[in-house]
N, CA, C and O atoms as a Tinker XYZ file with bonds, in Angstrom:
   288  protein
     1  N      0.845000   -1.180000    0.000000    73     2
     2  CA     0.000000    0.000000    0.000000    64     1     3
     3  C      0.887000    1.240000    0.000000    63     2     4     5
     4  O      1.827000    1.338000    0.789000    81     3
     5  N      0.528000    2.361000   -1.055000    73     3     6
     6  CA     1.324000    3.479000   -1.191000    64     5     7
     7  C      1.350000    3.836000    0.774000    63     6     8     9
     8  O      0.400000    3.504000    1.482000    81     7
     9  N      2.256000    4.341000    1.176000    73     7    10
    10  CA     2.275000    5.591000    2.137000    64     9    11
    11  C      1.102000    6.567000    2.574000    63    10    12    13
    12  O      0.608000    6.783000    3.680000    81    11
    13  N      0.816000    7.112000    1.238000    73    11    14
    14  CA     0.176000    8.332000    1.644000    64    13    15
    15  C     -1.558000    7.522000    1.346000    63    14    16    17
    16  O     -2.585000    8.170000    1.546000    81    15
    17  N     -1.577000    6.380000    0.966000    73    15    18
    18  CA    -3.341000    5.825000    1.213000    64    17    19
    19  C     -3.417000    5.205000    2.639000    63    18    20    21
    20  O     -4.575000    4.959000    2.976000    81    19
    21  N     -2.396000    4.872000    3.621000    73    19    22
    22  CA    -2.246000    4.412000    4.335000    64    21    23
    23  C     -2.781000    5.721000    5.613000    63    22    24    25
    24  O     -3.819000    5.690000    6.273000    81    23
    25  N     -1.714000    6.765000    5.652000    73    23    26
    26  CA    -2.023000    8.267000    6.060000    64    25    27
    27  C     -3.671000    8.454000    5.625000    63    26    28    29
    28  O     -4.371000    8.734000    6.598000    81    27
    29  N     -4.199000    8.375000    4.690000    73    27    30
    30  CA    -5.294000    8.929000    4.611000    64    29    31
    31  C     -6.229000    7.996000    4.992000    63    30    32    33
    32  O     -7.196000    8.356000    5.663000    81    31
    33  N     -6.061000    6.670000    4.612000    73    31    34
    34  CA    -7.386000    5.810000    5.329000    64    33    35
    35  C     -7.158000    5.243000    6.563000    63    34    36    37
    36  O     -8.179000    5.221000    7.250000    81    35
    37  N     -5.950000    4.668000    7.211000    73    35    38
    38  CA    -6.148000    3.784000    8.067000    64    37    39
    39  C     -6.720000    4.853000    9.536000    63    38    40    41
    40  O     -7.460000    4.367000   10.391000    81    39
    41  N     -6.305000    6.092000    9.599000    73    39    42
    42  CA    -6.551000    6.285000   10.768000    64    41    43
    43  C     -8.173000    6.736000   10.731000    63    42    44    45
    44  O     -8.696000    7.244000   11.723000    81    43
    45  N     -9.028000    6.461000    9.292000    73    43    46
    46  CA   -10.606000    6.450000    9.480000    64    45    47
    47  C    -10.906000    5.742000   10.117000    63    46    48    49
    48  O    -11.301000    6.008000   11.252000    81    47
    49  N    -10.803000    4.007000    9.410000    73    47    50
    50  CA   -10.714000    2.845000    9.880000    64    49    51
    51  C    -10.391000    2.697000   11.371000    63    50    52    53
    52  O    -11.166000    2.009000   12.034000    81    51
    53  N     -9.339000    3.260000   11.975000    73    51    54
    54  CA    -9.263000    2.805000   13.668000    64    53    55
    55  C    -10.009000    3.750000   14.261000    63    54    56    57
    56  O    -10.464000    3.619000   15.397000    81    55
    57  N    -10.175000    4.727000   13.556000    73    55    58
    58  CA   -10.799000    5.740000   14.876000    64    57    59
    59  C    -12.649000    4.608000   14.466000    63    58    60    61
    60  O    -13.314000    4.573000   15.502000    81    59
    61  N    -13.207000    4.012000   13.531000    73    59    62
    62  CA   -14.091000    3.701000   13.732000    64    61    63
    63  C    -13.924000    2.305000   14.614000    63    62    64    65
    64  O    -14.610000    2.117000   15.619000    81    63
    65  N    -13.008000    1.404000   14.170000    73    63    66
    66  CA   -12.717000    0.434000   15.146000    64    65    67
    67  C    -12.648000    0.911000   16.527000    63    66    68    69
    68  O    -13.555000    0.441000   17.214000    81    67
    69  N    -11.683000    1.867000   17.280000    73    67    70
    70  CA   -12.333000    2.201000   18.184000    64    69    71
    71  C    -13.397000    2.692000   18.759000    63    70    72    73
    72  O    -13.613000    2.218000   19.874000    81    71
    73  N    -14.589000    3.957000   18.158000    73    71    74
    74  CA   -15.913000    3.870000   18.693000    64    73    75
    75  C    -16.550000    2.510000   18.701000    63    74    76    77
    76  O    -17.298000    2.227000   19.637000    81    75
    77  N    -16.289000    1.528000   17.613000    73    75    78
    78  CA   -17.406000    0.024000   18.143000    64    77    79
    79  C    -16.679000   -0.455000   19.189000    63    78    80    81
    80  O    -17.499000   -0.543000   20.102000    81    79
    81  N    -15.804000   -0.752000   19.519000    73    79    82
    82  CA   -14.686000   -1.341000   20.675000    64    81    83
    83  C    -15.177000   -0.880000   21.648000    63    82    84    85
    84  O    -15.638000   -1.714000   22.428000    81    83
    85  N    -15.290000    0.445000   22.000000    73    83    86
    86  CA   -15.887000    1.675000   23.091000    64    85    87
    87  C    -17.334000    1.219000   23.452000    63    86    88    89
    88  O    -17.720000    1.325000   24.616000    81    87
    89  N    -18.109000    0.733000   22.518000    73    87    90
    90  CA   -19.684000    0.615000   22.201000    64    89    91
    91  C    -20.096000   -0.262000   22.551000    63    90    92    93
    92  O    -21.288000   -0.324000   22.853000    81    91
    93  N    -19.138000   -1.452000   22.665000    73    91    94
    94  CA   -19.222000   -2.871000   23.057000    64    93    95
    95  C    -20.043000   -3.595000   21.751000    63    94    96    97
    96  O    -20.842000   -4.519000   21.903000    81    95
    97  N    -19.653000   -2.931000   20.313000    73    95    98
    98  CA   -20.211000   -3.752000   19.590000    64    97    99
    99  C    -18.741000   -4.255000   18.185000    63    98   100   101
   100  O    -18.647000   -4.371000   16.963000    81    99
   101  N    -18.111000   -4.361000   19.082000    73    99   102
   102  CA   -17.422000   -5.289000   17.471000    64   101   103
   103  C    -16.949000   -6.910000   17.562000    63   102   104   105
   104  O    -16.050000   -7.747000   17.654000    81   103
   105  N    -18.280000   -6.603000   17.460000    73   103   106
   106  CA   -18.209000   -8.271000   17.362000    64   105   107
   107  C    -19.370000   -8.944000   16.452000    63   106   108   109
   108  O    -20.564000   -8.996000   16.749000    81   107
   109  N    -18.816000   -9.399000   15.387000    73   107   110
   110  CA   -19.845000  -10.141000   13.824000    64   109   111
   111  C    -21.109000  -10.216000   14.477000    63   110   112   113
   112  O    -21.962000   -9.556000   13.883000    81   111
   113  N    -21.505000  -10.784000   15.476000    73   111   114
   114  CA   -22.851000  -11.128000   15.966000    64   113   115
   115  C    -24.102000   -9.684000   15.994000    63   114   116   117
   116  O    -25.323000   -9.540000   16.067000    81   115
   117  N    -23.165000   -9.042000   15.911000    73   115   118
   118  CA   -23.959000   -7.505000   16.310000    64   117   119
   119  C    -24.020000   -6.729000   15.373000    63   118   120   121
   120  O    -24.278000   -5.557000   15.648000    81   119
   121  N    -23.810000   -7.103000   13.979000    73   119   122
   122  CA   -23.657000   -6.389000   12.711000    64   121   123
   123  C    -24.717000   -5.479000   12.757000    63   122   124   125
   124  O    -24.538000   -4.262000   12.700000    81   123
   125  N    -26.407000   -6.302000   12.911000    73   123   126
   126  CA   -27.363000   -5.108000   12.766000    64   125   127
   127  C    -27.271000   -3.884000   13.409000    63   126   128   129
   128  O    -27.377000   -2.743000   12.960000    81   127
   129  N    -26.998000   -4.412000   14.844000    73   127   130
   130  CA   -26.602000   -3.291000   16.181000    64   129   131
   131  C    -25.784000   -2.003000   15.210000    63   130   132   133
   132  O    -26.079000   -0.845000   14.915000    81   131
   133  N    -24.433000   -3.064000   14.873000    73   131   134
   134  CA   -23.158000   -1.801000   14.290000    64   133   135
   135  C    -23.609000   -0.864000   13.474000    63   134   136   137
   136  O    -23.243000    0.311000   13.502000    81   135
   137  N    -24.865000   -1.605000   12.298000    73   135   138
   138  CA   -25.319000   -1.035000   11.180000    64   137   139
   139  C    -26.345000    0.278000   11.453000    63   138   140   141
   140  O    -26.547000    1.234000   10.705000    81   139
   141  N    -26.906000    0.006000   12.742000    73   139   142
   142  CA   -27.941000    1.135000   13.082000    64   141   143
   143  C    -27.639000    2.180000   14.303000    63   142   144   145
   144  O    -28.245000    3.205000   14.616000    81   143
   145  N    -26.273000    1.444000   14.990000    73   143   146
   146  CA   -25.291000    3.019000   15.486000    64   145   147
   147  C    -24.626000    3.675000   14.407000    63   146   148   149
   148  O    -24.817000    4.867000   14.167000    81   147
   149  N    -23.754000    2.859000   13.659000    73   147   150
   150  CA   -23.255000    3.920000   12.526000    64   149   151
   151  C    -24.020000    4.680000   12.098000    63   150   152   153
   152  O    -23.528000    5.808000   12.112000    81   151
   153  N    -25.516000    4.650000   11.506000    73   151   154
   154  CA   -26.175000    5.382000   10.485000    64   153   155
   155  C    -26.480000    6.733000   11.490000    63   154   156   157
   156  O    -26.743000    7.829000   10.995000    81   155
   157  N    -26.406000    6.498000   13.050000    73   155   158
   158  CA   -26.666000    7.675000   13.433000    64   157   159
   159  C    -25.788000    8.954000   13.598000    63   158   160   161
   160  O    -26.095000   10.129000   13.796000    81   159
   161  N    -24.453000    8.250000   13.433000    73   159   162
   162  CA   -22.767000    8.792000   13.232000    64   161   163
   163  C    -22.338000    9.352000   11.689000    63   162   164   165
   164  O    -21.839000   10.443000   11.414000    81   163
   165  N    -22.651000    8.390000   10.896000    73   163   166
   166  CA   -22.177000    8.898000    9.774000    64   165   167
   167  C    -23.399000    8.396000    8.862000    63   166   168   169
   168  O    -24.510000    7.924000    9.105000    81   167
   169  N    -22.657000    8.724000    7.667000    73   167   170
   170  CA   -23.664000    8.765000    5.881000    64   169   171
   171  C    -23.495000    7.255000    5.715000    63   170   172   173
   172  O    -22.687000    6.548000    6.317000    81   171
   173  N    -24.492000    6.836000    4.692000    73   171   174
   174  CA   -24.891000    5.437000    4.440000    64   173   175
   175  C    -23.390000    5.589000    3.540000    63   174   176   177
   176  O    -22.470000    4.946000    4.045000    81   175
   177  N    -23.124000    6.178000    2.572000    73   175   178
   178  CA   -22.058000    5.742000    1.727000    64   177   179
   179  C    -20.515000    6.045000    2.853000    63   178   180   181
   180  O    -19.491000    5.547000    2.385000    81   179
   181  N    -20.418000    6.461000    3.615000    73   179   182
   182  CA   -19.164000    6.677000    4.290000    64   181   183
   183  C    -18.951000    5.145000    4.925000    63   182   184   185
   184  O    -17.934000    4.452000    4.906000    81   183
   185  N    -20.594000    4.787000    5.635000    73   183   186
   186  CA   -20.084000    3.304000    6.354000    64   185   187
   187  C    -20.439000    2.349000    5.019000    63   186   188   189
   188  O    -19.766000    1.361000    5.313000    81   187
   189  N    -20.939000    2.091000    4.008000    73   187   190
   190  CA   -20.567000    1.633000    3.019000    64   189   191
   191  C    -19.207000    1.330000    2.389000    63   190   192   193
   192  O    -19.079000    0.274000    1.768000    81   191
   193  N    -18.020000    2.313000    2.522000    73   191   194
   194  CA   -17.188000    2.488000    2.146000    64   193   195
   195  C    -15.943000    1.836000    2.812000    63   194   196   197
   196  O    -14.873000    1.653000    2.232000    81   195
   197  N    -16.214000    1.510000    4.095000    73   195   198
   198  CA   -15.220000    1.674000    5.504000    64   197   199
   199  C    -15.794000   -0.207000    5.432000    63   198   200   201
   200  O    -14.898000   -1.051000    5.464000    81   199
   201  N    -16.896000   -0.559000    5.363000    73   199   202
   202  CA   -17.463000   -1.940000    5.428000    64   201   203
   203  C    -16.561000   -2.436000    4.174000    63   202   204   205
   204  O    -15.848000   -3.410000    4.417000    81   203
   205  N    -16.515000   -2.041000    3.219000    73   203   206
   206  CA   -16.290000   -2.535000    1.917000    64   205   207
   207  C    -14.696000   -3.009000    2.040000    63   206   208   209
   208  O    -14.250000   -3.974000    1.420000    81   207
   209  N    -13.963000   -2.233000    2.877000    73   207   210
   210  CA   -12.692000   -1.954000    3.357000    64   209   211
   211  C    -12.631000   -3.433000    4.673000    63   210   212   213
   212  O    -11.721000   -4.210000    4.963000    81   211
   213  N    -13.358000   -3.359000    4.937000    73   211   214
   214  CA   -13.559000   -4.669000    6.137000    64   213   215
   215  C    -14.175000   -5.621000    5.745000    63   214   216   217
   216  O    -14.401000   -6.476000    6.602000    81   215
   217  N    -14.751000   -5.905000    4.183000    73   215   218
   218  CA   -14.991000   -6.883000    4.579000    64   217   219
   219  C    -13.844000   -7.556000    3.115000    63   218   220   221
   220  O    -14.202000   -8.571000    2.518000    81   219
   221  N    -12.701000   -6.925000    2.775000    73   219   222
   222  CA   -12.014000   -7.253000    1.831000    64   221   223
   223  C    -11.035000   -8.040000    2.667000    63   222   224   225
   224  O    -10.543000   -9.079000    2.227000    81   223
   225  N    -10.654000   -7.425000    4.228000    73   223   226
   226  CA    -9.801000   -7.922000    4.826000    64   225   227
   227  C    -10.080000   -9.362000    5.562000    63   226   228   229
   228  O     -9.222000  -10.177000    5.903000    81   227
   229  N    -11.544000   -9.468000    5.724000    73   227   230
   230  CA   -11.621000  -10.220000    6.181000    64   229   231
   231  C    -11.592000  -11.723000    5.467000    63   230   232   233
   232  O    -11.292000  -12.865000    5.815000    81   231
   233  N    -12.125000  -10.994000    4.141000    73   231   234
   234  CA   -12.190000  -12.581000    2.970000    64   233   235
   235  C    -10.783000  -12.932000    2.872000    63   234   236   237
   236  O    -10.521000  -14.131000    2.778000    81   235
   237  N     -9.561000  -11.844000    2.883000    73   235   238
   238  CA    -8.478000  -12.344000    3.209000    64   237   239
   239  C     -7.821000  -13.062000    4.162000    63   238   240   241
   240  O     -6.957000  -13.909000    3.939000    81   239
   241  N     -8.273000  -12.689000    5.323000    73   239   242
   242  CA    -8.020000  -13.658000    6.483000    64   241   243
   243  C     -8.492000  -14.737000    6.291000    63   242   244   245
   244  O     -7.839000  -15.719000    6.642000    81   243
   245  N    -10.152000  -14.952000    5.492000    73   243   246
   246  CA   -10.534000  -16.395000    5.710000    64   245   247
   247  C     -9.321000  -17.227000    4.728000    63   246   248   249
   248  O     -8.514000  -18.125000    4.968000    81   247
   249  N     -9.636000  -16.485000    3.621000    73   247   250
   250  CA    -8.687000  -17.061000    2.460000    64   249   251
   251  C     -7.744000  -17.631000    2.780000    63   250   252   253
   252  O     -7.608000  -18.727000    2.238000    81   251
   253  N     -6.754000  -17.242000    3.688000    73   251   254
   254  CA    -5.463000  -17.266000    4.183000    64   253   255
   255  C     -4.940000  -18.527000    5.356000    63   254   256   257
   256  O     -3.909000  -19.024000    5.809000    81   255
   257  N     -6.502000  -18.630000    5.471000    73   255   258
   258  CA    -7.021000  -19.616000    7.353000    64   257   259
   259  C     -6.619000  -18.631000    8.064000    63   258   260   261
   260  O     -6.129000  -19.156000    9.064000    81   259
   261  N     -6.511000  -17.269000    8.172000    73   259   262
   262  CA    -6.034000  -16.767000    9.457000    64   261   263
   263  C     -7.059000  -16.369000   10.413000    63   262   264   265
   264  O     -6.788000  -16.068000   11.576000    81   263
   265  N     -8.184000  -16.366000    9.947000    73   263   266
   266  CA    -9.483000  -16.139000   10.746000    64   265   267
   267  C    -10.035000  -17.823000   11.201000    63   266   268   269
   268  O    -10.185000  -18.822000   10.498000    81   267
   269  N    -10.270000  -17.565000   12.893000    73   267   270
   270  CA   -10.213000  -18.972000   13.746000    64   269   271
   271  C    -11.505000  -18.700000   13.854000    63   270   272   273
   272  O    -11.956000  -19.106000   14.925000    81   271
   273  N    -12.319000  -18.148000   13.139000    73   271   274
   274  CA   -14.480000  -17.695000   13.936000    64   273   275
   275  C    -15.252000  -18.842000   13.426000    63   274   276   277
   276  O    -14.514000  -19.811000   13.248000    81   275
   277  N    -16.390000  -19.044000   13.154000    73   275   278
   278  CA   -17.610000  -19.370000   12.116000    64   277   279
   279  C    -18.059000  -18.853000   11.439000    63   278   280   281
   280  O    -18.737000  -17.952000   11.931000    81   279
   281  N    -18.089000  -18.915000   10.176000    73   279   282
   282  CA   -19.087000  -18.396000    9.478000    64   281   283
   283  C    -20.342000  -18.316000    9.706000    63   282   284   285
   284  O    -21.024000  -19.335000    9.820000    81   283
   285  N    -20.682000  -17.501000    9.775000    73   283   286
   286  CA   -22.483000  -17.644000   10.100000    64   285   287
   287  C    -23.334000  -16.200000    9.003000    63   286   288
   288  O    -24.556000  -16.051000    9.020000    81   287
């Protein structure tokens, strides 16, 4: 990843990882939960955007076996 996409997105990405962390919701089971605090925080296309970003990483982890969860 260039440098400067790194500078510009990752610290979106944690500052939202931390409000769900804070929220007691990051955890897969609570997606609807996550889906209907975000919308009161931000725009449908901003958490659209940030999801799209999470859920690329995550097909990578499965891909990889590095994710130990269930699918559900």
């Amino acid at each position: 990843m260039v440098p400067a996409t790194q500078k510009r997105f990752w610290p979106k990405r944690d500052k939202l990882i931390k409000l769900l962390e804070a929220n007691n919701l990051l955890n897969i089971k609570d997606a609807d939960k996550v889906w209907q605090f975000l919308l009161k925080k931000y725009s449908y296309s901003t958490i659209r955007n940030h999801f799209a970003d999470f859920r690329a990483a995550i097909n990578m982890a499965i891909d990889l076996d590095k994710y130990e969860g269930k699918n559900i």
